[in-house]
C-alpha positions in Angstrom: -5.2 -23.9 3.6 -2.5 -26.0 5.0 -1.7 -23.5 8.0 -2.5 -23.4 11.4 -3.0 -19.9 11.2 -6.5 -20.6 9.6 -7.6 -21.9 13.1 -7.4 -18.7 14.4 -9.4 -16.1 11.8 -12.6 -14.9 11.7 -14.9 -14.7 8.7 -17.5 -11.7 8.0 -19.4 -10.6 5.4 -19.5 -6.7 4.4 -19.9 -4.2 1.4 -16.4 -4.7 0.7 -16.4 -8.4 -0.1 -16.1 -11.7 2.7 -12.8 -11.2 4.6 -11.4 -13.7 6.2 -8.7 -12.0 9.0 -6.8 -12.8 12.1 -8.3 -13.1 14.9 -6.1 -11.0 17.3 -6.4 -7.7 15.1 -8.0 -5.1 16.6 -8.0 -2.7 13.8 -9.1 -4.0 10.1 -10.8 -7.3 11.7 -12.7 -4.6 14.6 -13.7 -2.3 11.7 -14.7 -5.1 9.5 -16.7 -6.9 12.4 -18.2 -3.7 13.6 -18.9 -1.3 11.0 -18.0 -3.6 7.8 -15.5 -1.3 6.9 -12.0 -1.0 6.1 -10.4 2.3 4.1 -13.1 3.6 3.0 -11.6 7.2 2.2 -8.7 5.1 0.1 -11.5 3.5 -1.9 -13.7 5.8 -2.9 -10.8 7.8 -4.2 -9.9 5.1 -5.9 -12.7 4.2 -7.8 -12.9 7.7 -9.1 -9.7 7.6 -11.1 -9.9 4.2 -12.4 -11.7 2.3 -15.2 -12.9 -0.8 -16.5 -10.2 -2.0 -18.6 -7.3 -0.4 -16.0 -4.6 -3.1 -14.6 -3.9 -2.3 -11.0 -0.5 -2.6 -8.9 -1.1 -3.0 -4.8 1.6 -2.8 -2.7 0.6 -4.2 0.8 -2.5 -5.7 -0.3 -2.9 -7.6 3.1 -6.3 -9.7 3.7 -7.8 -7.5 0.4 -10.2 -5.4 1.5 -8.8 -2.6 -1.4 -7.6 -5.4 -4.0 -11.2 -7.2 -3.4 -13.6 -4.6 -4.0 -11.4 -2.9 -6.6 -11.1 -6.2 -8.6 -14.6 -5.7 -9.6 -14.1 -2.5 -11.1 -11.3 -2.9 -13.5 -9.5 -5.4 -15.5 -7.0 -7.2 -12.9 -5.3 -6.8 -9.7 -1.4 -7.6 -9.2 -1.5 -7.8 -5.4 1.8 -7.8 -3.1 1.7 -8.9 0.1 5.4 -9.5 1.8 3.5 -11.3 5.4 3.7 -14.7 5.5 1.2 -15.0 7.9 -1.1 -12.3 6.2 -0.4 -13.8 2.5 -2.8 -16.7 3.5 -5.5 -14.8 4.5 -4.6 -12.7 1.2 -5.3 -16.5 -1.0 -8.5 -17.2 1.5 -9.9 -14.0 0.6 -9.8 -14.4 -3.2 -11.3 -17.7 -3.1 -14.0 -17.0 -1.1 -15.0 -13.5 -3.2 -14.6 -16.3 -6.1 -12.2 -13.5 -8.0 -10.2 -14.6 -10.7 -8.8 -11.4 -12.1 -6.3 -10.9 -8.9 -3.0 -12.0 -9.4 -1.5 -12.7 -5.9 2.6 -12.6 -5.1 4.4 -13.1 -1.5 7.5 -11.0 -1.4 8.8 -7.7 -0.2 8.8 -4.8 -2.9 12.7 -3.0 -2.5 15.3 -2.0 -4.4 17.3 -5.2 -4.4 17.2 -8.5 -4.5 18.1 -11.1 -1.6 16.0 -11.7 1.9 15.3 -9.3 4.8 13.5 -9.2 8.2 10.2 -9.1 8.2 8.4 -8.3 11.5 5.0 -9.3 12.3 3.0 -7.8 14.6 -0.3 -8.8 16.6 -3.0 -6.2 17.3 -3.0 -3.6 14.1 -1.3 -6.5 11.8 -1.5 -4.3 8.8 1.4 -2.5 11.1 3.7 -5.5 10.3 7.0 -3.9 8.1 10.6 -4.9 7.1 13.2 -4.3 10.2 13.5 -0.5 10.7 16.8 1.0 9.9 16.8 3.1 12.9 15.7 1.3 16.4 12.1 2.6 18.2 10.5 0.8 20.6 7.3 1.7 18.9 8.3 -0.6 16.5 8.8 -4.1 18.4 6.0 -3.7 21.0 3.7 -6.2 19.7 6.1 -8.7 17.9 4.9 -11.5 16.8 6.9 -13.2 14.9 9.9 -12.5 12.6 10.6 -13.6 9.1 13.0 -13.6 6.5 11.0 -12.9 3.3 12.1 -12.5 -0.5 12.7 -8.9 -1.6 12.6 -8.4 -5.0 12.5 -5.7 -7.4 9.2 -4.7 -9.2 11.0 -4.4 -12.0 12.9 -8.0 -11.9 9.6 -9.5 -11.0 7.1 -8.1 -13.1 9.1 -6.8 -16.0 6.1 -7.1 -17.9 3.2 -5.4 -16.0 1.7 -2.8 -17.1 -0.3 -0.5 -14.5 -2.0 2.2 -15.0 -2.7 2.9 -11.5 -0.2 2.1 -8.8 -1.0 1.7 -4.5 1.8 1.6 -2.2 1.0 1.3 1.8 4.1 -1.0 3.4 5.0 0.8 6.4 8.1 2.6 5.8 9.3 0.9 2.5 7.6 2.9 0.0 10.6 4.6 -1.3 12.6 1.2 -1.6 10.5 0.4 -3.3 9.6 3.0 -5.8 13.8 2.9 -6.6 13.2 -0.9 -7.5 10.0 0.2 -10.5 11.3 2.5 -12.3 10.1 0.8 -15.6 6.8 0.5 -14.1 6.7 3.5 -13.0 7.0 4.7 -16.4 3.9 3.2 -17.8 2.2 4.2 -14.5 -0.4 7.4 -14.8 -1.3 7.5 -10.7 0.4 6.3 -8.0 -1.1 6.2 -4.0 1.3 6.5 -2.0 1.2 6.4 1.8 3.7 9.5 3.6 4.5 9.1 7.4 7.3 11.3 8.5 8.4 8.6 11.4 8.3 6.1 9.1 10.7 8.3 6.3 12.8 8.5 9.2 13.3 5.2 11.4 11.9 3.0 8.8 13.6 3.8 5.4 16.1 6.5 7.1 15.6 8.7 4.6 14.5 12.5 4.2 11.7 14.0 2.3 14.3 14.9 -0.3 15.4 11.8 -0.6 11.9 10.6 -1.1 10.9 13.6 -3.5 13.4 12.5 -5.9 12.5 9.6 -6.4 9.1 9.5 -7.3 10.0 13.1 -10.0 11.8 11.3 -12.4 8.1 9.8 -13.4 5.3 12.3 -11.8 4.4 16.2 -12.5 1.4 16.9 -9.6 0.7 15.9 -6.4 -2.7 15.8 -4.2 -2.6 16.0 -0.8 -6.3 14.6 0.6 -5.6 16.0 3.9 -4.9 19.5 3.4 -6.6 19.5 -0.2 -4.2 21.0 -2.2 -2.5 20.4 -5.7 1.2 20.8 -5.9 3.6 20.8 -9.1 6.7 18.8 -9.4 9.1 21.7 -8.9 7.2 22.4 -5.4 7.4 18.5 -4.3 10.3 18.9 -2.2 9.2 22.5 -0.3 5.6 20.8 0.6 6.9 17.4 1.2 9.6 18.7 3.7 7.2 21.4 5.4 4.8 17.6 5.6 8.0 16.4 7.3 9.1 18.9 9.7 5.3 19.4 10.9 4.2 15.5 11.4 2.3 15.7 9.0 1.0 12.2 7.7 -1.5 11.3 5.3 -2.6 7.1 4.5 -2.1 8.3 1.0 -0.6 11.4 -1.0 -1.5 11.0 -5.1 0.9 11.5 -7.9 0.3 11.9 -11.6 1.5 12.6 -14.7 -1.1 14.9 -15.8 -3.0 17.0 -13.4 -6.5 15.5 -15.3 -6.2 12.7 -14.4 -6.3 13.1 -10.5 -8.2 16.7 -10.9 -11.7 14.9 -9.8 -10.1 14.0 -6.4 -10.2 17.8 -5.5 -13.0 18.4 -2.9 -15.0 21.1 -3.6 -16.1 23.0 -0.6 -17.9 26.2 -1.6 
């Protein structure tokens, strides 16, 4: 609670939990103010593929408004947030939902270990990322500060975790870092993972191939919410580049190892 940064937040009360956010966003803190919502669609698919006794990995957990609600469903909550400024509300959050099963950690998942720049944005701060490899203006248009965080390796900093259900949304840097948890990944069963094309390209600089390969040395299906199919591994690449080459985004795309576990997340529409 030493920061500034407290001065300027807003506290509401919803279904989800009490969220403490910034005051300038105008998307998670709107939503919460207005509808007391936030990612609905991301959490109700996620609490039908986890359990009680499941340990959780999030990957831009930001205020908590999945790591909150979800920490009452199952056993404990590892939840990474690589914000500075966001991290607080992050520790706030927990406090005030009186949780004691969420583990919280303020660094940048990648593939290696050092610092990078962190940019921070007002208005949609849950748009705040690590520097884009490629330049956009899109990117810098509502700066409001720039850091240099910790990166870290999943793998180097949680050697011992053991998830059985993994959550990635960090703007652009999922596939870093997926290369930096392979060992988690191995003990994984799910993983969420969120798949913008624009961000594959200016953000990581990578292609869908690229980002295919990665996440098949641990995963065999694939569901895609948004066009409500299943795909198998040796299809991953086809679908994922066809995702690519058409704009296609989705929040999140699921992996598993076994089609059972995920096969409840099909929506039935006959």
């Amino acid at each position: 609670m030493e920061s500034s940064n407290y001065k300027f937040g807003c506290i509401t009360k919803s279904d989800q939990g009490i969220f403490c956010f910034p005051k300038d966003d105008n998307a998670i803190g709107n939503s919460l103010l207005s509808t007391g919502i936030w990612g609905l669609n991301e959490l109700t698919m996620l609490k039908k593929v986890i359990r009680e006794d499941d340990e959780i990995l999030i990957l831009g957990a930001h205020i908590g408004t999945l790591a909150i609600p979800l920490a009452r469903v199952c056993k404990s909550v590892h939840a990474v947030e690589a914000n500075p400024d966001i991290y607080k509300f992050l520790l706030a959050n927990i406090k005030l939902n009186e949780l004691k099963n969420i583990i919280p950690h303020q660094f940048a998942a990648s593939d290696r270990i050092g610092t990078v720049e962190f940019i921070s944005v007002t208005g949609n701060t849950g748009g705040s990322k690590i520097a884009p490899k490629k330049y956009h203006p899109h990117y810098y248009s509502e700066i409001k500060s720039i850091h240099k965080v910790r990166q870290t390796t999943i793998d180097e900093f949680l050697p011992d975790i053991e998830p059985r259900l993994v959550f990635i949304d960090i703007e652009g840097s999922e596939y870093l870092a997926l290369k930096g948890m392979y060992s988690c990944l191995q003990k994984a069963e799910i993983v969420f993972v969120e798949y913008i094309p624009y961000h594959l390209e200016y953000v990581a600089g990578i292609s869908p191939e690229e980002f295919s390969a990665e996440i098949e040395k641990n995963f065999n299906y694939l569901y895609i919410p948004g066009l409500n199919i299943f795909v198998e591994k040796i299809n991953f690449k086809s679908v994922l580049r066809k995702m690519y080459d058409a704009k296609h985004s989705e929040d999140q795309i699921i992996f598993s190892k076994e089609l059972i576990h995920i096969s409840n997340l099909y929506k039935n529409e006959n």
